[in-house]
SEKOL-224750 format. One record per residue (C-alpha): y, x, z; residue in one letter. Coordinates in steps of 0.05 Angstrom, whole numbers, padded with zeros to 5 digits, always signed. Layout:
% SEKOL-224750
YXZA ...
% end
This chain:
% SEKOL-224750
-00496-01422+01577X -00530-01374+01536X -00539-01299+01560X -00522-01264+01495X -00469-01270+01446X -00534-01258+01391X -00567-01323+01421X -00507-01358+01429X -00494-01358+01351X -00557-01372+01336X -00550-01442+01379X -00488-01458+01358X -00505-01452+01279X -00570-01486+01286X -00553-01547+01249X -00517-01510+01198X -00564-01462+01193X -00617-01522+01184X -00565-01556+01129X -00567-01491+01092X -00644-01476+01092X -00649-01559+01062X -00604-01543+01013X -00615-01493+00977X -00699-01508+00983X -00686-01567+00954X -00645-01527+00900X -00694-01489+00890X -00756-01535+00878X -00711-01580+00837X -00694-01530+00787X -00771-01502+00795X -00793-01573+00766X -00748-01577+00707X -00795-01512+00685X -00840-01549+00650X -00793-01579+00599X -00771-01515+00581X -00842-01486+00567X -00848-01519+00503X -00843-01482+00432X -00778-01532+00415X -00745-01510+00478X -00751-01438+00458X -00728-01444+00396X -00663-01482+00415X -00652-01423+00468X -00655-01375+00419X -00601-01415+00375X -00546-01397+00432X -00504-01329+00434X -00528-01273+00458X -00471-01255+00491X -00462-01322+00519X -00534-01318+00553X -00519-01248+00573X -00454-01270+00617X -00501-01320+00648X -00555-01283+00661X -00600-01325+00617X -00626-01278+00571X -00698-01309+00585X -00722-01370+00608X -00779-01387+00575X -00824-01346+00622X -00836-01384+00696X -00803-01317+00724X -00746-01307+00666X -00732-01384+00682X -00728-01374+00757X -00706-01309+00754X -00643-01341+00711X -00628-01409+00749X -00654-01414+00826X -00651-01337+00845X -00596-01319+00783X -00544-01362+00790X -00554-01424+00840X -00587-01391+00887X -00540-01334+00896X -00478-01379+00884X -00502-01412+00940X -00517-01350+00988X -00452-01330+00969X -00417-01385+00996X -00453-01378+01064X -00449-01319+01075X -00374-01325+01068X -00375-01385+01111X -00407-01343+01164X -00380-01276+01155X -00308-01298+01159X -00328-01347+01227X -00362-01281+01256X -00297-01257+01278X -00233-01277+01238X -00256-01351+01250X -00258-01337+01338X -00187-01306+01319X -00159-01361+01282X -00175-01414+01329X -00151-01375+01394X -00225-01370+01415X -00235-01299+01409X -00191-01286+01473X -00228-01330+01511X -00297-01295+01489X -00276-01224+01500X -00250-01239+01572X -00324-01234+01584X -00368-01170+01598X -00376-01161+01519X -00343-01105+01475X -00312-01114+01413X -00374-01076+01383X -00423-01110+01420X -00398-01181+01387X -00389-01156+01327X -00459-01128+01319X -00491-01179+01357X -00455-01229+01308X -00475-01195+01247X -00547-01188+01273X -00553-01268+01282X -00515-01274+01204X -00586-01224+01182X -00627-01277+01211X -00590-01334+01189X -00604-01303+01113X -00675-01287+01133X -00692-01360+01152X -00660-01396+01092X -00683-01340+01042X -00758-01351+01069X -00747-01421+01073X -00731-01430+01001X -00789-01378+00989X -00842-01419+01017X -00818-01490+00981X -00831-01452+00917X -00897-01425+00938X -00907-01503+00959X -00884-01528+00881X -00911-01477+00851X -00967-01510+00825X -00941-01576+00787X -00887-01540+00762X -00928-01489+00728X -00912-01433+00760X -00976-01405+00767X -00952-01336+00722X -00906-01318+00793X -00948-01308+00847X -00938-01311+00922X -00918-01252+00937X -00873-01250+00878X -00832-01312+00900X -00826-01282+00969X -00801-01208+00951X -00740-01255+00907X -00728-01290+00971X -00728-01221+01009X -00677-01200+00950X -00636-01260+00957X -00629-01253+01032X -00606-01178+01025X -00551-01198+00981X -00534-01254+01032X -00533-01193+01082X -00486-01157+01036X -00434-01204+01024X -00437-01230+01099X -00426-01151+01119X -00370-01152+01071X -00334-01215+01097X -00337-01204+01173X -00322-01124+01155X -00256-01148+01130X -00246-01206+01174X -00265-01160+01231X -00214-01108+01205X -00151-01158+01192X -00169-01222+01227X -00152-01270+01164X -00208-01321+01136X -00163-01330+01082X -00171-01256+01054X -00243-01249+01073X -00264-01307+01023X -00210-01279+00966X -00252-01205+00979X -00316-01243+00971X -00301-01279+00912X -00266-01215+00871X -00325-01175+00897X -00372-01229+00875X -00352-01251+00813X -00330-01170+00786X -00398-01149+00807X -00435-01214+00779X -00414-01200+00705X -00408-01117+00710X -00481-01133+00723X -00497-01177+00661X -00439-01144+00614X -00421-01076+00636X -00472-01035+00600X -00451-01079+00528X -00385-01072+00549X -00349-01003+00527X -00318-00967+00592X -00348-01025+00645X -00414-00987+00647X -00396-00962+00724X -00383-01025+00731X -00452-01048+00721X -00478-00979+00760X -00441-01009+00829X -00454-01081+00825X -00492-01108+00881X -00522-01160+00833X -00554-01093+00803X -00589-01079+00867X -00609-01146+00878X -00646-01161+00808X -00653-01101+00772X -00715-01087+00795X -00737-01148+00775X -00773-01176+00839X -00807-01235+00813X -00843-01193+00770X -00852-01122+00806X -00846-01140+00872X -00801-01115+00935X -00764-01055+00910X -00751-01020+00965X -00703-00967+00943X -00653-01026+00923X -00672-01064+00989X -00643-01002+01023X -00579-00994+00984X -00552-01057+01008X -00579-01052+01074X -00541-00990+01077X -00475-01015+01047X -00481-01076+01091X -00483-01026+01147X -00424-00991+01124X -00383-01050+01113X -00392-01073+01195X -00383-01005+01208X -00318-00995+01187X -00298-01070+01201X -00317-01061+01275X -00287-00995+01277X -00216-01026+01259X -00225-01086+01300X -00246-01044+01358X -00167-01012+01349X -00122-01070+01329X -00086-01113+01372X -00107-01175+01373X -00073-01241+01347X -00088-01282+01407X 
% end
């Protein structure tokens, strides 16, 4: 047995963890070695032949550039589809999965608060993001090479993964905040998705979109690749706003969950 509730996760979601790291590497580097077929002159020119406002709502408004192209399939949509989805996975299990299952009863009738498992659990979800972000970092630093991706450099493809993982940490904060706060998986991954999907396209469409503009000013997409990361680098001031709203969203989670009754 395990002596803390932060270990304990950690163990338990190994091979998930592992599954998840696989994944979306492999993601990554496969869409990292179609590249090359899109650096061609014909390539550009059949891009440019699509909608604008069509490449706008999918965040493809350049991918003829190694970190446009990136920047617009593995860390704009795959990648953060995919982050999405775990961090749902393991935001809801953090606390309104333990619930569900009866477990939770069975867990707290040990010397652990409510707070302590809820921050200990959301601590283990920041390194689960961590490893899989860096993981799928370092498979493009590996690939980087044959598919041409020599105008990114390391450092570059490592502040993206740093980015990617934050907005892993976001939406992971948001799903055990509210599973935390009302004990139901089922609304945690309806909360996710509105959040995710509202804030996806405020992101690409709110400023061309008349009255959506705050829209785009709130999106956590915003904060995530606005800055553009695989060009400039960590940017820190975004880093810290969803840290901080990550933070927030346990907060007040843990601060309901601390008062309800349980159902157990």
């Amino acid at each position: 047995m395990l002596r803390s509730v932060f270990g304990k996760t950690l163990w338990d979601q190994r091979r998930a963890l592992l599954a998840w790291a696989l994944g979306i590497g492999a993601v990554g580097v496969m869409y990292a070695a179609f590249y090359p077929s899109f650096n061609n002159p014909e390539m550009q020119q059949a891009i440019k032949a699509y909608p604008k406002g069509l490449l706008d709502a999918m965040g493809m408004t350049d991918i003829t550039t190694a970190a446009g192209y990136l920047g617009s399939t593995t860390y704009g949509l795959l990648g953060p589809a995919l982050i999405l989805v775990m961090a749902a996975a393991l935001g809801s299990g953090a606390i309104a999965g333990d619930e569900d299952s009866g477990r939770l009863d069975l867990i707290l009738a040990h010397p652990v608060s409510r707070w302590s498992l809820a921050l200990q659990r959301f601590v283990a979800l920041v390194v689960g993001m961590l490893t899989v972000s860096l993981v799928l970092g370092v498979a493009l630093i590996a690939i980087s090479g044959p598919a041409q991706l020599g105008g990114i450099g390391p450092a570059n493809l490592l502040a993206g993964s740093a980015h990617l993982a934050a907005l892993g940490v976001f939406f992971g904060a948001l799903a055990l905040g509210i599973g935390a706060a009302t004990g139901r998986r089922g609304l945690v991954y309806a909360a996710v998705a509105v959040v995710a999907v509202a804030g996806y396209f405020g992101n690409n469409l709110g400023r061309s979109i008349s009255g959506l503009g705050w829209l785009h000013d709130i999106s956590p997409f915003r904060f995530y690749s606005g800055g553009s990361p695989l060009t400039q680098g960590l940017q820190l001031a975004d880093l810290g706003v969803l840290a901080l709203a990550g933070a927030i969203l346990v907060l007040l989670g843990t601060v309901a969950f601390d008062r309800r009754d349980l159902a157990v």
